[in-house]
N, C-alpha and C positions, 0 to 999 in steps of 0.2 A: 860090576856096578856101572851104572847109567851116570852120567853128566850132563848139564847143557853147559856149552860153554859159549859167552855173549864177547862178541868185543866192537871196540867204536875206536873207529878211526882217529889220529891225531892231529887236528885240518889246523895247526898252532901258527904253520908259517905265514907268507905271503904266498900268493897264489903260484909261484913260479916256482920257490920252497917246495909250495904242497904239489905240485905236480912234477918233478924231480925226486921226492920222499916215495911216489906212487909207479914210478916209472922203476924206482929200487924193490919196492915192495912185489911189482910183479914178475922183475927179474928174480928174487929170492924164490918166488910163489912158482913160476914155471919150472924150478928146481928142487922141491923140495915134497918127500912123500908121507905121508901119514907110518908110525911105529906099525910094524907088522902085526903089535899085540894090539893096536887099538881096532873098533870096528866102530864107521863115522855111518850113523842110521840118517843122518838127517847133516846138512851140509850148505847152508845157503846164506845168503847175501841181500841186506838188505835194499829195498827199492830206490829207499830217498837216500843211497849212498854213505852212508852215516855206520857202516858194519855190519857183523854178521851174526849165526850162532850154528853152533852145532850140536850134535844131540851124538855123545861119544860113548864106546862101552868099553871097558878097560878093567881089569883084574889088578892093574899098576896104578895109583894115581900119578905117580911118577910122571905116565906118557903124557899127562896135561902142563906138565911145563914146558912141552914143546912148541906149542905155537906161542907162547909168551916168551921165550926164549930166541927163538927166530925172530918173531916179527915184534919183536917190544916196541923196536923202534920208531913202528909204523901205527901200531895198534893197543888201547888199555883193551885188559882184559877182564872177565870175570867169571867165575867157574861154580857153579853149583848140583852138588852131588843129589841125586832126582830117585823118585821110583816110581812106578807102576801106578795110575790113581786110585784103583782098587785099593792096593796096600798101604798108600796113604791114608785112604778111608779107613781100614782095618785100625790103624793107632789114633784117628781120629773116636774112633767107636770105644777103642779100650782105652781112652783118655777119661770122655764121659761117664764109662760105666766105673771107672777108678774114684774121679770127682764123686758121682753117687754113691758109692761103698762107705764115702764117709762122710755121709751128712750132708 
């Protein structure tokens, strides 16, 4: 199963806070590896600073408590379980034609 998972950073301190908070975060980050079982298709970091997302594949939902788990401290999180837009469309299509079956 597919995920994207979004998180925004927690910029809550004073400047000297938040930049201490980010100097921890990237020492945890240059230490720490992705679940063997997970597979990160997409990985990136927003421009304006503010977080990132990923696009995770996982047979475990389990492996998505790990970066919330690690980095809670640092970062909210949010996770949402995705498919393919095709097969989206596919349940979109048998929505409509179920609504029409009855009237």
């Amino acid at each position: 199963m597919k995920y994207v998972v979004s998180w925004t950073y927690r910029w809550n301190g004073s400047a000297t806070e938040n930049e201490d908070s980010m100097r921890r975060a990237l020492e945890v980050f240059a230490n720490w590896k992705p679940s063997e079982t997970t597979t990160y298709h997409q990985f990136v970091g927003r421009l304006d600073g503010r977080g990132g997302f990923a696009v995770i594949e996982t047979d475990n939902p389990l492996d998505l408590a790990d970066g919330p788990n690690k980095f809670g401290f640092f970062a909210e999180y949010e996770v949402y379980p995705v498919v393919e837009m095709a097969e989206a469309a596919q349940t979109f299509q048998e929505g409509l034609e179920f609504r029409a079956s009855i009237g």
